[in-house]
DSSP file (Angstrom, degrees, kcal/mol; ACC not computed):
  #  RESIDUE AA STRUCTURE BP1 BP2  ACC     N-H-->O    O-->H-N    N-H-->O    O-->H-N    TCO  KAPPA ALPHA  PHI   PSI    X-CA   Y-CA   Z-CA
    1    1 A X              0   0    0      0, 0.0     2,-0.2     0, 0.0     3,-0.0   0.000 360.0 360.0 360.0 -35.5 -142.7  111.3  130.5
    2    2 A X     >  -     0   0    0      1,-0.1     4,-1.2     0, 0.0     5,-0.2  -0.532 360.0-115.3-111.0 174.0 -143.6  108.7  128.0
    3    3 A X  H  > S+     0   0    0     -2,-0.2     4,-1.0     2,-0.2    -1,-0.1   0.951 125.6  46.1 -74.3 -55.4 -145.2  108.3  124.9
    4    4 A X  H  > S+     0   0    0      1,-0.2     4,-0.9     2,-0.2    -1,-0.1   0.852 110.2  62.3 -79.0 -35.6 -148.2  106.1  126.6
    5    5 A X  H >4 S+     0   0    0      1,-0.2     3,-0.9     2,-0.2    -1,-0.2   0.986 106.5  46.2 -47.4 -47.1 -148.2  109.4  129.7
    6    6 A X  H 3< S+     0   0    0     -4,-1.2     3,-0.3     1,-0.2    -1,-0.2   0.804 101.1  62.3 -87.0 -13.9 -149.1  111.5  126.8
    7    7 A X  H 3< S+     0   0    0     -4,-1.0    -1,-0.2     1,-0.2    -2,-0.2   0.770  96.7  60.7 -60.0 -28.0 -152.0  109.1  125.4
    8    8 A X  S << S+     0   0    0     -4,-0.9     2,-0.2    -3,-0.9    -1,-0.2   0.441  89.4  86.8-105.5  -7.4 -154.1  109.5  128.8
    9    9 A X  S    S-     0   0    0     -3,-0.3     2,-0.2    -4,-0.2     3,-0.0  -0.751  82.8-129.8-112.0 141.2 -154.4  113.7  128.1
   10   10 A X     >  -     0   0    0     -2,-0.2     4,-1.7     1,-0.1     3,-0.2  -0.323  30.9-101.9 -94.5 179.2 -157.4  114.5  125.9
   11   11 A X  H  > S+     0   0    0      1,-0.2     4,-1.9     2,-0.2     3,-0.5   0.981 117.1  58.0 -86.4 -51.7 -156.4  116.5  123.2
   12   12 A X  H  > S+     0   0    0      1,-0.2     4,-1.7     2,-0.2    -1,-0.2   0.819 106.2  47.8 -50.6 -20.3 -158.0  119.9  125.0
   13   13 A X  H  > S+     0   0    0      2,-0.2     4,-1.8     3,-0.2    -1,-0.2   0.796 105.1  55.6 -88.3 -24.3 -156.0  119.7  128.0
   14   14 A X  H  X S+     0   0    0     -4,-1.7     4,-3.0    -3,-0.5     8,-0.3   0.839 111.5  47.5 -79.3 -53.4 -152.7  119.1  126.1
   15   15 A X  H  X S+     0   0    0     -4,-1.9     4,-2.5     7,-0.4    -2,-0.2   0.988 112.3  49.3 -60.5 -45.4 -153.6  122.6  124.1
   16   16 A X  H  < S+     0   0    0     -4,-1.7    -2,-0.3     2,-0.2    -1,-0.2   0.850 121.8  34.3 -69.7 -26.1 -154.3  124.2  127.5
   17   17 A X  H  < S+     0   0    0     -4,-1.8    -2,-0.2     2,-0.1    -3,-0.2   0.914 134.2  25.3 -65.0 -58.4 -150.9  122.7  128.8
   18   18 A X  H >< S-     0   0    0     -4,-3.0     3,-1.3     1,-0.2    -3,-0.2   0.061  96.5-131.6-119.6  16.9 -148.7  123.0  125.5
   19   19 A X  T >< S-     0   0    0     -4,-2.5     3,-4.2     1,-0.3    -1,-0.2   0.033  72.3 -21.5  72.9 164.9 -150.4  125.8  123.5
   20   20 A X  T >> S+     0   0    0      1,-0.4     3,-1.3     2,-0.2     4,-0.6   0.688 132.5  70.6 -34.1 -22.0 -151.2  125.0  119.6
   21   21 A X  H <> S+     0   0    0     -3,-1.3     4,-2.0     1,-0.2     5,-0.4   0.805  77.9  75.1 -74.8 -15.7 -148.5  122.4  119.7
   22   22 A X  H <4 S+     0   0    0     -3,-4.2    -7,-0.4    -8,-0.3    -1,-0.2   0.388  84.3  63.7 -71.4 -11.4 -150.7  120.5  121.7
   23   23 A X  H <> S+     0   0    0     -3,-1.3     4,-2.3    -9,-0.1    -1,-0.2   0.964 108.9  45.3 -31.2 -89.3 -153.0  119.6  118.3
   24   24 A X  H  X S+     0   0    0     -4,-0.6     4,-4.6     1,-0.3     5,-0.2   0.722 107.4  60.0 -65.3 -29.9 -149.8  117.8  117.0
   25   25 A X  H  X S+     0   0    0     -4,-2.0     4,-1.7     2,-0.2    -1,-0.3   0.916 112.0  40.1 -64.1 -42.1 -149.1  115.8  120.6
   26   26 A X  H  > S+     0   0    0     -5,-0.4     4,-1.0     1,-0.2     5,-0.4   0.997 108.9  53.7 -67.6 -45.6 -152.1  114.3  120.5
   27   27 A X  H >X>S+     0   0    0     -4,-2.3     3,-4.2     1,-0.2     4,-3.2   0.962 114.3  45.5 -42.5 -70.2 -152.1  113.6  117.2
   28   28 A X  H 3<5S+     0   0    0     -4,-4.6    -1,-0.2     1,-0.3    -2,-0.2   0.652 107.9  59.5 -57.3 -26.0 -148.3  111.8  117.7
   29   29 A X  H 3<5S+     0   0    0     -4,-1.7    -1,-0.3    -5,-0.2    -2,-0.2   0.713 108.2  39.5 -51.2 -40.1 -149.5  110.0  120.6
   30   30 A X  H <<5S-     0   0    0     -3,-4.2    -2,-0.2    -4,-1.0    -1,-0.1   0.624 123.8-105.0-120.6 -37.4 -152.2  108.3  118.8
   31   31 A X  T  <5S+     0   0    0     -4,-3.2     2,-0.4    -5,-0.4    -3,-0.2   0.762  78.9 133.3 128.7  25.3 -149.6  107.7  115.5
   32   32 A X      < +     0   0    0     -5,-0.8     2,-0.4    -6,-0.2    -1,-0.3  -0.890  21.9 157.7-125.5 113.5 -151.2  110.4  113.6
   33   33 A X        -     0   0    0     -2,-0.4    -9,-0.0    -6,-0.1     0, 0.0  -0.970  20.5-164.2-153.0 114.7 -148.8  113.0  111.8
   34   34 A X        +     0   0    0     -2,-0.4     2,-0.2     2,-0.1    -1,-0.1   0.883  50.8 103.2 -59.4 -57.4 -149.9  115.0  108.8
   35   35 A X  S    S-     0   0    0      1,-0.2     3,-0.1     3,-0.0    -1,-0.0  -0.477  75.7 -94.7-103.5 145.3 -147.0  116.3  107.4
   36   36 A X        -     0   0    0     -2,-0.2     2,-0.2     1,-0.2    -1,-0.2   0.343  27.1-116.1 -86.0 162.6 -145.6  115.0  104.4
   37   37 A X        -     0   0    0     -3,-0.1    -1,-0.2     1,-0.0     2,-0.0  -0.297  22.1-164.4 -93.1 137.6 -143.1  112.7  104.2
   38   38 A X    >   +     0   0    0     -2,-0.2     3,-0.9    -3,-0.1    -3,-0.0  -0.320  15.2 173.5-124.7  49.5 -139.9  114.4  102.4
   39   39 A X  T 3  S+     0   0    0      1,-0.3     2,-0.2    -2,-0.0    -1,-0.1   0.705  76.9  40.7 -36.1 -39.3 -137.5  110.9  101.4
   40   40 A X  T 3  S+     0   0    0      2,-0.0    -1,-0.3     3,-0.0     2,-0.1  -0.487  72.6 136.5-116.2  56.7 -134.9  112.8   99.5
   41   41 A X    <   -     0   0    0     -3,-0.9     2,-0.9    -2,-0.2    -3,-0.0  -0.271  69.7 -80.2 -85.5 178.1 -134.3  115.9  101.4
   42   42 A X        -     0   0    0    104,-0.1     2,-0.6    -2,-0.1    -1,-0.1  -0.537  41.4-112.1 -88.1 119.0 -130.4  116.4  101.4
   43   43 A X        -     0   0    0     -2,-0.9   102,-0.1     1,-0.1     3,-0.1  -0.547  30.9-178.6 -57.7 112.4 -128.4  114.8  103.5
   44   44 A X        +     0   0    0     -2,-0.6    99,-0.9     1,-0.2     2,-0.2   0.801  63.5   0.6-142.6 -67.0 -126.6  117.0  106.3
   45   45 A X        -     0   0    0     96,-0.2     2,-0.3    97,-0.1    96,-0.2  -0.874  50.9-156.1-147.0 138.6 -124.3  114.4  108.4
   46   46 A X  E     +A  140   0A   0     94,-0.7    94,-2.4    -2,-0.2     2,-0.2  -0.992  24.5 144.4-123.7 147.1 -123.2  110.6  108.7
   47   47 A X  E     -A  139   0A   0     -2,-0.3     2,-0.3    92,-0.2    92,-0.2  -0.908  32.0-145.2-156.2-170.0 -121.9  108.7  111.6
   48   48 A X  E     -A  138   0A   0     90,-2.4    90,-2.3    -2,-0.2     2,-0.3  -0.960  20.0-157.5-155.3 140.9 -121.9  105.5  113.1
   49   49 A X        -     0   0    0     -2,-0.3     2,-0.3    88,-0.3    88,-0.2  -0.915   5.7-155.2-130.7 161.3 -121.8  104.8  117.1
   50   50 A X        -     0   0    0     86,-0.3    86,-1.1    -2,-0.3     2,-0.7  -1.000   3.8-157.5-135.6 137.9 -120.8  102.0  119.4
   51   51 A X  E     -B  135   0A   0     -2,-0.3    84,-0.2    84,-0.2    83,-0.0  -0.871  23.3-134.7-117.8  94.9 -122.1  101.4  122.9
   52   52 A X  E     -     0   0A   0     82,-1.0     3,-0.1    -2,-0.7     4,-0.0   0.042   9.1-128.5 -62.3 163.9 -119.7   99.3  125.0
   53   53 A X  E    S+     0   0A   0      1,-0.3     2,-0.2     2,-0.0    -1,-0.1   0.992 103.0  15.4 -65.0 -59.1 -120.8   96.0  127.4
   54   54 A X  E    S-     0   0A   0      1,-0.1    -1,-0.3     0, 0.0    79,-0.1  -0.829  99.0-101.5-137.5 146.7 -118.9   97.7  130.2
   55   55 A X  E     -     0   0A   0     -2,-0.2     2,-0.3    -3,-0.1    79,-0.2  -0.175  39.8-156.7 -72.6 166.0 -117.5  101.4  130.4
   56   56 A X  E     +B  133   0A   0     77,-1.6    77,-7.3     1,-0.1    38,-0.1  -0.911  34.6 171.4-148.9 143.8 -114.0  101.9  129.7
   57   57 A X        +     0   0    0     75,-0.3    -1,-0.1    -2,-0.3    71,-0.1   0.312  56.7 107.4-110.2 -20.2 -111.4  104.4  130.5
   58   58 A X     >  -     0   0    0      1,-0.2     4,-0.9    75,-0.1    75,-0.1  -0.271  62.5-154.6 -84.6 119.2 -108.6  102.5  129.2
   59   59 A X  H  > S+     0   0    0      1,-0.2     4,-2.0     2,-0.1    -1,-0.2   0.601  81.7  64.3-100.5  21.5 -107.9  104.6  125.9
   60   60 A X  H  > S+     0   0    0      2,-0.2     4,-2.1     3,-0.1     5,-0.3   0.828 105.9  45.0 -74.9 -26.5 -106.3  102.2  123.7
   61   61 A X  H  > S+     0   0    0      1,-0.2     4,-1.6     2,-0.2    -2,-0.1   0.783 108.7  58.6 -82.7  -3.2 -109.5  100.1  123.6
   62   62 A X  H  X S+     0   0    0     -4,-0.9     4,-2.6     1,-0.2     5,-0.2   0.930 112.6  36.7 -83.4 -37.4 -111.2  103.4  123.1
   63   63 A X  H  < S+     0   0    0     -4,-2.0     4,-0.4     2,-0.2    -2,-0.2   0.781 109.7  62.9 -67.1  -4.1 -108.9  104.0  119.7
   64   64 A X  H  X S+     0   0    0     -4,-2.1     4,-1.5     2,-0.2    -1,-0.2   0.868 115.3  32.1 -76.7 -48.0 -109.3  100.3  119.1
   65   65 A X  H  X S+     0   0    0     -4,-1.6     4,-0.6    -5,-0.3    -2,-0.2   0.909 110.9  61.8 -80.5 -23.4 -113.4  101.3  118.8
   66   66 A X  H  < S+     0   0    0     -4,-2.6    -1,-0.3     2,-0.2    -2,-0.2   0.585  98.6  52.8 -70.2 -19.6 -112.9  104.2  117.6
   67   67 A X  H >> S+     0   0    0     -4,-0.4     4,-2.5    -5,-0.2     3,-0.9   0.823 110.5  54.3 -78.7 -27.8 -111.1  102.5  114.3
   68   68 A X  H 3< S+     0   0    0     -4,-1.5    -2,-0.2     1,-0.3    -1,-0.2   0.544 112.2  37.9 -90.6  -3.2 -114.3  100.4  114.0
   69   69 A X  T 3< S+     0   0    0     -4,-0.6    69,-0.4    -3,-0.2     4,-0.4   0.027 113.9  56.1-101.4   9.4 -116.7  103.1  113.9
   70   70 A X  T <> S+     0   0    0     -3,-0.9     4,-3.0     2,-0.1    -2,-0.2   0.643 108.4  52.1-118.0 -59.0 -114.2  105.3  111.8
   71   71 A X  H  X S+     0   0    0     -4,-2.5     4,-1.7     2,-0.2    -3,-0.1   0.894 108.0  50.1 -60.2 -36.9 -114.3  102.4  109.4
   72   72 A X  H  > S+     0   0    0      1,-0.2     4,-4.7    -4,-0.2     5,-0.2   0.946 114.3  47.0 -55.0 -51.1 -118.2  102.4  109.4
   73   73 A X  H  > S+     0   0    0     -4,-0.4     4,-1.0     2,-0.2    -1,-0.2   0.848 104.5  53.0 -31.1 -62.7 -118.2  105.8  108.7
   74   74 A X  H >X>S+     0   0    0     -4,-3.0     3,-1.6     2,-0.2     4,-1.1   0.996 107.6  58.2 -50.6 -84.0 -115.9  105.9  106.2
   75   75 A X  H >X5S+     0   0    0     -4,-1.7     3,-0.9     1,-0.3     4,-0.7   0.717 105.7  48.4  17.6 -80.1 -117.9  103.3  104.5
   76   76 A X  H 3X5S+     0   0    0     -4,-4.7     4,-3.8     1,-0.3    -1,-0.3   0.808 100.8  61.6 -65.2 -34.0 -120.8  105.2  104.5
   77   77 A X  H <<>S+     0   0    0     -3,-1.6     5,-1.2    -4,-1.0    -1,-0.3   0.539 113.0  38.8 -66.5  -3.1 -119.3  108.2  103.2
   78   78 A X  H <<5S+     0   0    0     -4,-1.1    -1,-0.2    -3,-0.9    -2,-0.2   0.353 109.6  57.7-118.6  -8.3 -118.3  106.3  100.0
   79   79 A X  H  <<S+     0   0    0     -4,-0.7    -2,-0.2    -5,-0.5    -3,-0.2   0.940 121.4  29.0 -86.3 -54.5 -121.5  104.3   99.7
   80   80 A X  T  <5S-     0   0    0     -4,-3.8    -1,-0.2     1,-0.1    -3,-0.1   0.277 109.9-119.9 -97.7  19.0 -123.8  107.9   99.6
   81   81 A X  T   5 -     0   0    0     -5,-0.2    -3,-0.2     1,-0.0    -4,-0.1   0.962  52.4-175.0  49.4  37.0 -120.6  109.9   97.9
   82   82 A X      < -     0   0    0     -5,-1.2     2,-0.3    -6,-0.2    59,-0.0  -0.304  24.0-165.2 -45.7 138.9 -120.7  112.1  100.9
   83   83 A X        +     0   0    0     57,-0.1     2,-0.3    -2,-0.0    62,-0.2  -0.957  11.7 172.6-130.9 177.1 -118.8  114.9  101.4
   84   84 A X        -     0   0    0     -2,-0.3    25,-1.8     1,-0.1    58,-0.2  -0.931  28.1-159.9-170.3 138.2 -118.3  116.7  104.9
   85   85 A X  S    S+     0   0    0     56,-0.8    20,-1.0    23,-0.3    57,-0.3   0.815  73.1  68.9-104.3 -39.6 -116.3  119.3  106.1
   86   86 A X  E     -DC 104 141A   0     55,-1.0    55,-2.3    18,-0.2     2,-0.4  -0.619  53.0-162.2-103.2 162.2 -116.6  118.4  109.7
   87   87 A X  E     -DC 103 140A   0     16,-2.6    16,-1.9    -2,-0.3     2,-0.5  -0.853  13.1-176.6-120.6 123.5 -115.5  115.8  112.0
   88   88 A X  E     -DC 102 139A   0     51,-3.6    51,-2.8    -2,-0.4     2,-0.4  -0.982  12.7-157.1-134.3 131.6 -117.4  115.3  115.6
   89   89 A X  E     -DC 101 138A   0     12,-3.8    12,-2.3    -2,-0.5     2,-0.3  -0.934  12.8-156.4-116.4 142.5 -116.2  112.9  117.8
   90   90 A X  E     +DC 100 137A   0     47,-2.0    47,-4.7    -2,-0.4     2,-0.4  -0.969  13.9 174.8-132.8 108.1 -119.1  111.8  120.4
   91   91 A X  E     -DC  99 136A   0      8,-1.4     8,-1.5    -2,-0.3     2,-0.3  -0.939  18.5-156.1-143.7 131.7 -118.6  110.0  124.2
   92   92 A X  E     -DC  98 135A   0     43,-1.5    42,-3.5    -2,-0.4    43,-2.2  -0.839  13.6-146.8 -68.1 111.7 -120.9  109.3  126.5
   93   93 A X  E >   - C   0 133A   0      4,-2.7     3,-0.8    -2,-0.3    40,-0.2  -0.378  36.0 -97.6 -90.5 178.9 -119.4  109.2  130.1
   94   94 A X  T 3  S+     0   0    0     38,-1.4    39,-0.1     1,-0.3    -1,-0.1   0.597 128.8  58.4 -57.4 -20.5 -121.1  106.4  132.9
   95   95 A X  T 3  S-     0   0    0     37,-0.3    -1,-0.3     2,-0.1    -2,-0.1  -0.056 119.4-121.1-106.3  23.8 -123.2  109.3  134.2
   96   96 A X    <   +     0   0    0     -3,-0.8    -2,-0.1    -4,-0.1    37,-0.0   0.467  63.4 146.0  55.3  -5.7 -124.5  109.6  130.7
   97   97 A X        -     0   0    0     -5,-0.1    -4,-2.7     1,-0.1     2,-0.2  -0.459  37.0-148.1 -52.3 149.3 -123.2  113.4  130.3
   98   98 A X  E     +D   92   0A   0     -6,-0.3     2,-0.3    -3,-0.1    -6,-0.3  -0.729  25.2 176.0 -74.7 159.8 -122.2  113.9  127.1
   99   99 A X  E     -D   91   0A   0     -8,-1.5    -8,-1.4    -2,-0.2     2,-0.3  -0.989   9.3-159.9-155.8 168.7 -119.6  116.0  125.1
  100  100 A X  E     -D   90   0A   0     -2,-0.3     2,-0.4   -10,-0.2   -10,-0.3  -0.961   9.1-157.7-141.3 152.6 -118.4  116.4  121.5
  101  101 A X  E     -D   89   0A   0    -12,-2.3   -12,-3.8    -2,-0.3     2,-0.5  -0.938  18.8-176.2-132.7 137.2 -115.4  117.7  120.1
  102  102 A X  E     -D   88   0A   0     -2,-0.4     2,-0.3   -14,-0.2   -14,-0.2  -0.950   6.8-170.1-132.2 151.4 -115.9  118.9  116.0
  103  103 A X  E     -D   87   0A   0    -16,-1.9   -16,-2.6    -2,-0.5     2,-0.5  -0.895  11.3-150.1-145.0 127.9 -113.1  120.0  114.3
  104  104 A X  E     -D   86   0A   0     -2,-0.3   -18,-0.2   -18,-0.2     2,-0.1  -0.880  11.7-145.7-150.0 115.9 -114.1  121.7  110.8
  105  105 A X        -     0   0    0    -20,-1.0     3,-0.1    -2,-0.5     4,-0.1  -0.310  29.0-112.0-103.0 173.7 -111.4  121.4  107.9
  106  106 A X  S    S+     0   0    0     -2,-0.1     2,-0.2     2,-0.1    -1,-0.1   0.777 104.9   4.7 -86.5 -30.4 -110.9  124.2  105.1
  107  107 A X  S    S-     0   0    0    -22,-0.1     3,-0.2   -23,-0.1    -2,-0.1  -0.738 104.4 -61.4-133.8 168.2 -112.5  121.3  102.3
  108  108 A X        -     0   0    0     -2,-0.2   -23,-0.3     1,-0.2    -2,-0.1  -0.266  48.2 -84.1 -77.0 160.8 -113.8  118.1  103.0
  109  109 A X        +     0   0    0    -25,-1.8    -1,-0.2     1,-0.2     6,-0.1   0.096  52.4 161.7 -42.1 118.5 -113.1  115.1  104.2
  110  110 A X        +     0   0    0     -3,-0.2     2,-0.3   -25,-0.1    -1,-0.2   0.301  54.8  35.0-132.1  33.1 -111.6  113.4  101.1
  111  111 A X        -     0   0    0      1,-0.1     4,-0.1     2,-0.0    -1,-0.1  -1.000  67.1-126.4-155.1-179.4 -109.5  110.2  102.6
  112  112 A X  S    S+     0   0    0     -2,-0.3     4,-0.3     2,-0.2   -38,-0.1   0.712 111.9  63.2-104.0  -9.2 -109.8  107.7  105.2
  113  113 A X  S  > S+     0   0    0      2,-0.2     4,-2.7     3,-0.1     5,-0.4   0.638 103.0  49.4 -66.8 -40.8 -106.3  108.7  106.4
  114  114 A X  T  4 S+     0   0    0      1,-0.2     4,-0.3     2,-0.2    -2,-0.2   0.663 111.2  49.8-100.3  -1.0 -107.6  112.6  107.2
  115  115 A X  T  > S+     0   0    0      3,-0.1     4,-3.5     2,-0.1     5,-0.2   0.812 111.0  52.5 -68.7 -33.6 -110.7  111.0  109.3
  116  116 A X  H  > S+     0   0    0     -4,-0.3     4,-3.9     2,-0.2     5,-0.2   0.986 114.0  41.1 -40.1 -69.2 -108.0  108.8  111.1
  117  117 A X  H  X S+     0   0    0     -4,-2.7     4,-3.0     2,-0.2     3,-0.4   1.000 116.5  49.0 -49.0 -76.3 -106.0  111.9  111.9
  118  118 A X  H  > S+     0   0    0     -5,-0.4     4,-1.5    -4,-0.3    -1,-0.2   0.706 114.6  41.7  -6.8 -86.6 -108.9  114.0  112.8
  119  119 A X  H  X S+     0   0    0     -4,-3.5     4,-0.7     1,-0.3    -1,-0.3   0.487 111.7  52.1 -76.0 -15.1 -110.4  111.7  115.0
  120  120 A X  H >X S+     0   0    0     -4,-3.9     4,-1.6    -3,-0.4     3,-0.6   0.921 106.7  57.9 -43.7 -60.6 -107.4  110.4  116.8
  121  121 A X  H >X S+     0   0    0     -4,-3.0     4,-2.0     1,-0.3     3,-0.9   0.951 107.5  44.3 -44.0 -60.0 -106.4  113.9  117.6
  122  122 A X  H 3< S+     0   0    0     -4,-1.5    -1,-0.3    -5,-0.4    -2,-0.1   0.822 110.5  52.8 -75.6  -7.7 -109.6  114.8  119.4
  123  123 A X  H X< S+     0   0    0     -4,-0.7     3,-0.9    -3,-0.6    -1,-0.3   0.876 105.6  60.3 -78.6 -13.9 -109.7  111.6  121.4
  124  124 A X  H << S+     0   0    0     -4,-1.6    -2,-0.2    -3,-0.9    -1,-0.2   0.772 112.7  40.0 -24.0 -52.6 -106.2  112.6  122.4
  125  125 A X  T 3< S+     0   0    0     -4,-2.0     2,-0.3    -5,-0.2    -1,-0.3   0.362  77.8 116.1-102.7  21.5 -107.6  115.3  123.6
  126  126 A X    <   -     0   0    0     -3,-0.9     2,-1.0    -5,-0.3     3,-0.0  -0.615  58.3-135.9-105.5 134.4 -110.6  114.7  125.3
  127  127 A X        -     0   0    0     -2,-0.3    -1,-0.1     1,-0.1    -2,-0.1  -0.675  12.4-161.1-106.5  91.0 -110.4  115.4  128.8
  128  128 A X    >   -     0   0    0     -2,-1.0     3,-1.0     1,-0.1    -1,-0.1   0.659  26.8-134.2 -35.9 -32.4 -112.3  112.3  130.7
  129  129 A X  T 3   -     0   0    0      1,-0.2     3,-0.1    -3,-0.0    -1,-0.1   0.722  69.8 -59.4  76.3  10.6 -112.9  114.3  134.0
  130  130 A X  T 3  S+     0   0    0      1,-0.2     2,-0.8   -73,-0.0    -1,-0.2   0.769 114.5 127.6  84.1  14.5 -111.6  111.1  136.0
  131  131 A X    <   -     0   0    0     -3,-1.0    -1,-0.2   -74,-0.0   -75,-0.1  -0.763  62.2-118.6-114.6 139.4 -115.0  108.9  134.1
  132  132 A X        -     0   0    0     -2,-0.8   -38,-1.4    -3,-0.1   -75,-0.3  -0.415  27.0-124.9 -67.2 142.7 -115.3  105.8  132.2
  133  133 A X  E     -BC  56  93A   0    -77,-7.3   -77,-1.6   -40,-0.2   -40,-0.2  -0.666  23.4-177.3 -92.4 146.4 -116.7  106.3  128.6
  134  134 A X  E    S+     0   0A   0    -42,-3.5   -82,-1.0     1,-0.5     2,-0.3   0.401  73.7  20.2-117.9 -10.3 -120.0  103.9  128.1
  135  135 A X  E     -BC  51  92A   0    -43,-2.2   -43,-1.5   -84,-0.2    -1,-0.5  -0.995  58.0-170.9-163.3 155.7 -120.3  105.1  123.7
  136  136 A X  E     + C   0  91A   0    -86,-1.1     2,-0.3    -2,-0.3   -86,-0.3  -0.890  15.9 169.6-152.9 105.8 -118.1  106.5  121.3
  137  137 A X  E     - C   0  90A   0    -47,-4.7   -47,-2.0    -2,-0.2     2,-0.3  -0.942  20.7-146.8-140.7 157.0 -119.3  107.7  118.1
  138  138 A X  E     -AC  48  89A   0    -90,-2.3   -90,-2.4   -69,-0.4     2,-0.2  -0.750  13.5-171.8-112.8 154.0 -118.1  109.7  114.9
  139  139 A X  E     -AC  47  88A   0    -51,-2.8   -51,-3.6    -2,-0.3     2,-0.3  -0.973  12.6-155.5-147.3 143.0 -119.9  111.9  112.7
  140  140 A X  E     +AC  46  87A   0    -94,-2.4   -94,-0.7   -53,-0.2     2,-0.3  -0.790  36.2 126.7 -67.4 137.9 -119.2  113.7  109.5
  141  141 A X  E     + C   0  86A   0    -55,-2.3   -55,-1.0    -2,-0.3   -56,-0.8  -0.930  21.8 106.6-176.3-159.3 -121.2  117.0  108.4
  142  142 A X        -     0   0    0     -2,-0.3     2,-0.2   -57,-0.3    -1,-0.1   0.858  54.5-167.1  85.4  21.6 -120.9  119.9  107.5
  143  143 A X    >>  -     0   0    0    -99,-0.9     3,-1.5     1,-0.2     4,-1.1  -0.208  21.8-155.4 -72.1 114.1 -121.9  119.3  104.0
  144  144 A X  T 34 S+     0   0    0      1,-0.2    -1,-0.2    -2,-0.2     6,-0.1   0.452  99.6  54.7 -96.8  37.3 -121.4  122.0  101.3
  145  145 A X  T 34 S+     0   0    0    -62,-0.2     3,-0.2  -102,-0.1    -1,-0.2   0.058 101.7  66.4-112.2   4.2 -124.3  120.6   98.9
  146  146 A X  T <4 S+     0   0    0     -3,-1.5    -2,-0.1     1,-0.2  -104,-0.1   0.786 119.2  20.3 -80.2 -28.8 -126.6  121.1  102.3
  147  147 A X    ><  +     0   0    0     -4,-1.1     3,-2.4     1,-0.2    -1,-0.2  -0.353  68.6 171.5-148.7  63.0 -126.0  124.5  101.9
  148  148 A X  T 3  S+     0   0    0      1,-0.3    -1,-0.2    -3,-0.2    -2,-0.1   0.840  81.4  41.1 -20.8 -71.2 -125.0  125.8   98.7
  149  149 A X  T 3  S+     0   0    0      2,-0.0     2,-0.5     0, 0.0    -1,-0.3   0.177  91.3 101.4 -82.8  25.8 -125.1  129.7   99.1
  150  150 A X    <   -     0   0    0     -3,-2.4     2,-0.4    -6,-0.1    -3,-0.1  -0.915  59.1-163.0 -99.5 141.3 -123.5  129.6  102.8
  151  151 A X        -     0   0    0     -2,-0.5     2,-0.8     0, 0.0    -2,-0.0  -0.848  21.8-107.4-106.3 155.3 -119.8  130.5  102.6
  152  152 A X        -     0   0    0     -2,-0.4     2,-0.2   -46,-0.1   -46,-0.0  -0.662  34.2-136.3 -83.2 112.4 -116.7  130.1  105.1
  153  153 A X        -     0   0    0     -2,-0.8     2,-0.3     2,-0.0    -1,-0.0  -0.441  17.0-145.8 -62.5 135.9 -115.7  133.3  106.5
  154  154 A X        -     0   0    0     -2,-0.2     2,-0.5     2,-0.0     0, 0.0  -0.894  11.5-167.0 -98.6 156.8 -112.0  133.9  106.6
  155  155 A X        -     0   0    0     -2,-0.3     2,-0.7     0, 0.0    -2,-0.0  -0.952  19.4-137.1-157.5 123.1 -110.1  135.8  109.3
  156  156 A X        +     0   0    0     -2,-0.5    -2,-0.0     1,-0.1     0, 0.0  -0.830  25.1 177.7 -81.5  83.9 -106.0  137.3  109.1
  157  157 A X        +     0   0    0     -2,-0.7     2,-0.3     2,-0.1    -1,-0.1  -0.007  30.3 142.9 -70.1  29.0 -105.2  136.2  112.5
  158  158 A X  S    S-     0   0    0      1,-0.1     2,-1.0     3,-0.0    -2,-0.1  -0.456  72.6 -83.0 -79.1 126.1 -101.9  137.5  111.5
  159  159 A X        -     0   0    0     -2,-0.3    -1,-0.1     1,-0.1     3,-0.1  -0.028  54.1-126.4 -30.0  74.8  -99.6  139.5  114.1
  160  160 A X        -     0   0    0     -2,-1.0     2,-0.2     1,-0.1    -1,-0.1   0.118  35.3-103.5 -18.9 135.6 -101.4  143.5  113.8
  161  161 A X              0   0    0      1,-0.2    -1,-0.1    -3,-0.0    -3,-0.0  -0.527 360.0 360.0 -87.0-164.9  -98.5  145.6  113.1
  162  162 A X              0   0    0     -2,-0.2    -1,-0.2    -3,-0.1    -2,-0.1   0.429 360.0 360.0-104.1 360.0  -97.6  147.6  116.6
């Protein structure tokens, strides 16, 4: 279950348990990890979370947190010159389920006005199931310097004639 759980297993039984990965458990257990360190890989996503004292249903105070982690966000997307086409909004209910709602624009985020919108809409919509939220966090991602040669497929959802 734990990091110290997996310390107590000798490094053969952890291969007979978990198969060749069972080399690299041991290894991590004991703080020993080979493979190399990558600093500048490309960044993929930023976001910023908040984890309330006491759970909340109330949803103004949840747009009230949701502006202050919007703001962090934001923040960050102008400090690393980010760009993102999609917006994922993150709560944690009291029973610790999770959900996310992403909504994935035609270009990227490019104000602090269309993160606003965004992420107001999907807490709008986000259907609480009769539970208090305990974290509420936003993420950008979706990056199209993460993935150069990937394209956005388009689709004519347009009325087929009859």
């Amino acid at each position: 279950r734990t990091g110290a759980d997996l310390r107590l297993w000798n490094e053969a039984a952890l291969v007979q348990q978990f198969g060749k990965a069972g080399h690299s458990y041991y290894g991590y257990a004991r703080g020993i990890d080979e493979r190399e360190v990558t600093p500048n890989r490309v960044r993929k996503s930023l976001g910023a979370e908040t984890t309330f004292a006491e759970d909340t249903d109330d949803r103004e105070r949840l747009r009230l947190e949701l502006s202050a982690v919007r703001e962090e966000v934001w923040n960050r997307v102008m400090r690393h010159e980010f760009r993102g086409k999609t917006v994922v909004l993150k709560l944690k209910f009291d029973n610790f389920r999770q959900i996310t709602r992403s909504k994935t624009l035609f270009t990227p985020v490019d104000s602090a006005e269309t993160l606003r919108r965004v992420s107001e809409e999907q807490l709008a919509a986000a259907d609480f199931h009769g539970r208090k939220i305990r974290l509420i966090g936003l993420t950008v991602g979706n990056s199209p310097e993460a993935c150069p040669e990937c394209v956005q497929l388009r689709f004519d959802f347009g009325n087929p004639e009859p």
